[in-house]
C-alpha positions in Angstrom: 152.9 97.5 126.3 149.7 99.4 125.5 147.8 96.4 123.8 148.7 94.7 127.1 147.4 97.6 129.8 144.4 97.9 127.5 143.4 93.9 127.6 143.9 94.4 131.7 141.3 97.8 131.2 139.1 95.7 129.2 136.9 97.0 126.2 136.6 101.0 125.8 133.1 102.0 126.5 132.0 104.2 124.0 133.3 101.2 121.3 130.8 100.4 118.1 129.0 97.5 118.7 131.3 94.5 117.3 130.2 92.4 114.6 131.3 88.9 114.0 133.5 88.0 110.3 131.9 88.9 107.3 130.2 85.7 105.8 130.3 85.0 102.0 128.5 87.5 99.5 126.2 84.9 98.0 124.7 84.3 101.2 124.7 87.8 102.8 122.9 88.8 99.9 120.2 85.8 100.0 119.8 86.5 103.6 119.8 90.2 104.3 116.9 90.0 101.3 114.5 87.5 103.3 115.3 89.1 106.5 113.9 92.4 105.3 111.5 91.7 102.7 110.6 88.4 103.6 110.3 84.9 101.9 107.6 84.0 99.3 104.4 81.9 101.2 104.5 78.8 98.7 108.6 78.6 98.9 108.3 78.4 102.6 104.9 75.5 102.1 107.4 73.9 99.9 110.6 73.8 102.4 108.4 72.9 105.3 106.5 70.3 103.5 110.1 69.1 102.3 111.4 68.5 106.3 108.6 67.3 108.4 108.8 66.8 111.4 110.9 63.6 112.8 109.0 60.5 114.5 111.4 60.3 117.6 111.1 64.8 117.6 108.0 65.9 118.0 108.0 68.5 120.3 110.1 70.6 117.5 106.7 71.8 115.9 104.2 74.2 117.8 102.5 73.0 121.0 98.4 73.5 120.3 96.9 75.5 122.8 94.3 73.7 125.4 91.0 73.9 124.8 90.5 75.2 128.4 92.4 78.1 128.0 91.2 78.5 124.7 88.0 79.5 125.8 88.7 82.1 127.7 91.2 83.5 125.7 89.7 86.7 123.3 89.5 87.0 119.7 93.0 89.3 119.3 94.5 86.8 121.7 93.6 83.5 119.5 94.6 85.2 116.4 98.3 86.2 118.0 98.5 83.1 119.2 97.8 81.3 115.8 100.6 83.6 114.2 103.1 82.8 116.7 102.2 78.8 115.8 102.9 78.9 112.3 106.4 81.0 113.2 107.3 77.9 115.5 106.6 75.5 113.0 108.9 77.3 110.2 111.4 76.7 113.6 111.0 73.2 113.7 110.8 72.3 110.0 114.3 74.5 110.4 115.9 72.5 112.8 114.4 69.6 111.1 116.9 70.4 108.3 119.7 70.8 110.4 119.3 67.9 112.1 118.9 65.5 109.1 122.3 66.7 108.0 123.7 66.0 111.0 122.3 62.9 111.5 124.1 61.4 107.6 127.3 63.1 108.6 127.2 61.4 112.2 126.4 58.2 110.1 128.7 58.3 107.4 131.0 60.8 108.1 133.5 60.2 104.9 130.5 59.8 102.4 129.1 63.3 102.9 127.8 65.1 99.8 128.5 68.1 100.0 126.1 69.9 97.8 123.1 68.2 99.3 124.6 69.2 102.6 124.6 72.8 101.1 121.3 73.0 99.6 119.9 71.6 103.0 121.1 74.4 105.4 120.2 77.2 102.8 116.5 75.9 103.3 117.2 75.6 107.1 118.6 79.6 106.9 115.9 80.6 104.6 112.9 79.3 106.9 114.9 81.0 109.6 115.2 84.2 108.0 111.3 83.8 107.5 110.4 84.0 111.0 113.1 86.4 111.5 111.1 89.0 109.2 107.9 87.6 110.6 108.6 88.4 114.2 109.5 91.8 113.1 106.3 92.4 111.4 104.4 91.1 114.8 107.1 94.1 116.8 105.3 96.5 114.1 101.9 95.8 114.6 101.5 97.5 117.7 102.5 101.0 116.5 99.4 101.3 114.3 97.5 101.8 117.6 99.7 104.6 119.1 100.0 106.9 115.5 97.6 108.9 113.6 96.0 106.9 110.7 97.6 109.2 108.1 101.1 107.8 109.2 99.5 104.0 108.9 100.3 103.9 105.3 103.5 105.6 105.9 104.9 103.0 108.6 103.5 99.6 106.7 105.6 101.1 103.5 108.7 101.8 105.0 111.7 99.1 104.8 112.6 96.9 107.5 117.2 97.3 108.0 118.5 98.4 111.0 115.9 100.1 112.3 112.6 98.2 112.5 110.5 101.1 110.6 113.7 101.6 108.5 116.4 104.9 109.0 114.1 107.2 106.7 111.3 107.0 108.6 111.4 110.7 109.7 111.1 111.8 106.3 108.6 109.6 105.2 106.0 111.0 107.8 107.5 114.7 106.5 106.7 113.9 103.2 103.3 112.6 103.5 102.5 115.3 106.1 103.2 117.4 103.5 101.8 115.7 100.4 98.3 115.4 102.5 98.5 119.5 103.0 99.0 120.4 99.5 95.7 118.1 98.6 93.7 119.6 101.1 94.6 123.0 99.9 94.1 122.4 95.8 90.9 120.4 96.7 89.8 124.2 98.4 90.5 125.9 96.1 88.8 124.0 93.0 85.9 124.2 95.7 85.6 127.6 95.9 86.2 128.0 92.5 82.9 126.2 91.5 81.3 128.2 94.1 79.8 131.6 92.5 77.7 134.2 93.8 74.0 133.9 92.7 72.4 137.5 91.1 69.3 136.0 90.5 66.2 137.5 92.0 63.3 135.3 91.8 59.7 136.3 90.1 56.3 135.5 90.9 54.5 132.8 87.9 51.1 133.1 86.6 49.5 131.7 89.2 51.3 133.4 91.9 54.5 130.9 92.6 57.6 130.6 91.0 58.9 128.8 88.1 59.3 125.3 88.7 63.1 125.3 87.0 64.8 123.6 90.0 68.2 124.9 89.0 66.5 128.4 89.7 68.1 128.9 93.2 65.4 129.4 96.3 62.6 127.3 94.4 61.5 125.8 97.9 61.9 128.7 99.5 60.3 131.2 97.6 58.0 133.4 99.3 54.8 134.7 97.6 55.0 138.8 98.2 51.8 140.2 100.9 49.3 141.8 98.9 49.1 145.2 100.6 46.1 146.6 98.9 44.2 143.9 101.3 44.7 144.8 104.6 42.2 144.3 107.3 40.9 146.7 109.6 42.7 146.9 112.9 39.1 147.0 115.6 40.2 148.7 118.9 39.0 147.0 122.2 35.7 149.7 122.0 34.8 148.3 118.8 35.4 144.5 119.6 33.4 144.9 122.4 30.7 146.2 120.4 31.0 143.2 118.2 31.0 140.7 121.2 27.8 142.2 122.5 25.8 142.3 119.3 26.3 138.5 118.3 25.7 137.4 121.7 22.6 135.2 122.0 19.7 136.3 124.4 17.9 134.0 126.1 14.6 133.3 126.1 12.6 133.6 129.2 10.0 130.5 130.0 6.6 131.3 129.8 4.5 130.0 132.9 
């Protein structure tokens, strides 16, 4: 009676998310590692290079961007573009794969091999897996602008699972927050270890300056002491005067 009411009441609310049945280990295994960690760049060459294509299919790889629109499109812009290219063309190689297996079982459909048909959709999965990872590295990309560039580092090392920067993120930037503090503080203090108070009092050389040792501190700056047994006369205004009047020049007066 309750499993009936609860069918009419439909699916509790605060319910886990469902997940489908559990597939076999081998491939769970296979799969949740490309997903995460992605697929080696000459294995996917190889798979795609393996299913081109098909003659009567083209529209399964990428559609190239017009020229026209090309133009005015920016540098960032062309590059994203190009990325999201090759993704669609691991897609189509993909479905390429699928649909040659099809195709022989719709043909002969009591003379199937069963291992090729195997083999063929684990390369269809893998290149799917590969774009899977790859789109989630294109979600990630955009966080390097909006975070400190200590946490860069931090964010391209952490796992992709459940969580696109993985469920340790937290103390990840914690640690390395932490880990940057302590080298700034040792890299202080061996600073102001090296860094001792100078007692030396610089002295006057033969000829007046200083010694030309340059790890002597204060060798630009030295300062030759006043000789103070030469001091000129300070002249009041009276006697400046004085001066003023006896080395002015008289003129001579014309003689007529």
């Amino acid at each position: 009676m309750e499993n009936r009411f609860s069918k009419i009441l439909g699916a509790q609310p605060l319910a886990e998310k469902p997940f489908g049945t559990a597939i076999h280990e081998e491939v769970s295994i296979r799969w949740n590692s490309y997903v995460t960690k992605g697929v080696d760049k000459k294995i996917i060459e190889t798979v795609t290079n393996k299913y081109m294509v098909p003659e009567n299919s083209k529209s399964l790889g990428a559609p190239i961007m017009n020229k026209e629109v090309e133009i005015c499109l920016s540098r960032d812009n062309i590059k994203n573009d190009r990325f999201l290219s090759q993704l669609q063309n691991i897609l189509g190689s993909s479905l390429t794969a699928v649909g040659t297996i099809m195709s022989e079982i719709i043909t002969n459909p009591t003379n199937t091999d069963l291992e090729k048909v195997i083999s063929t959709l684990a390369d269809s999965a893998q290149l799917q897996c590969a774009v899977h990872q790859g789109l989630s590295q294109h979600r990630r990309y955009p966080a390097k602008f909006t975070m400190t560039e200590e946490s860069h580092k931090v964010l391209g090392e952490s796992p992709i699972d459940e969580l696109l920067f993985g469920k340790n993120l937290n103390e990840s930037i914690k640690t390395n927050e932490a880990t940057n503090r302590l080298g700034k503080t040792l890299k202080q203090k061996k600073w102001q270890n090296l860094k001792k108070p100078s007692t030396y009092e610089p002295q006057p050389g033969p000829s007046g300056m200083q010694s030309k040792n340059r790890s002597i501190p204060n060798y630009l700056n030295y300062r030759r002491p006043q000789n103070t047994s030469r001091k000129r006369p300070r002249y009041s205004e009276n006697i400046k005067d004085q001066e003023r009047q006896r080395n002015r020049r008289v003129p001579r007066f014309r003689k007529y």
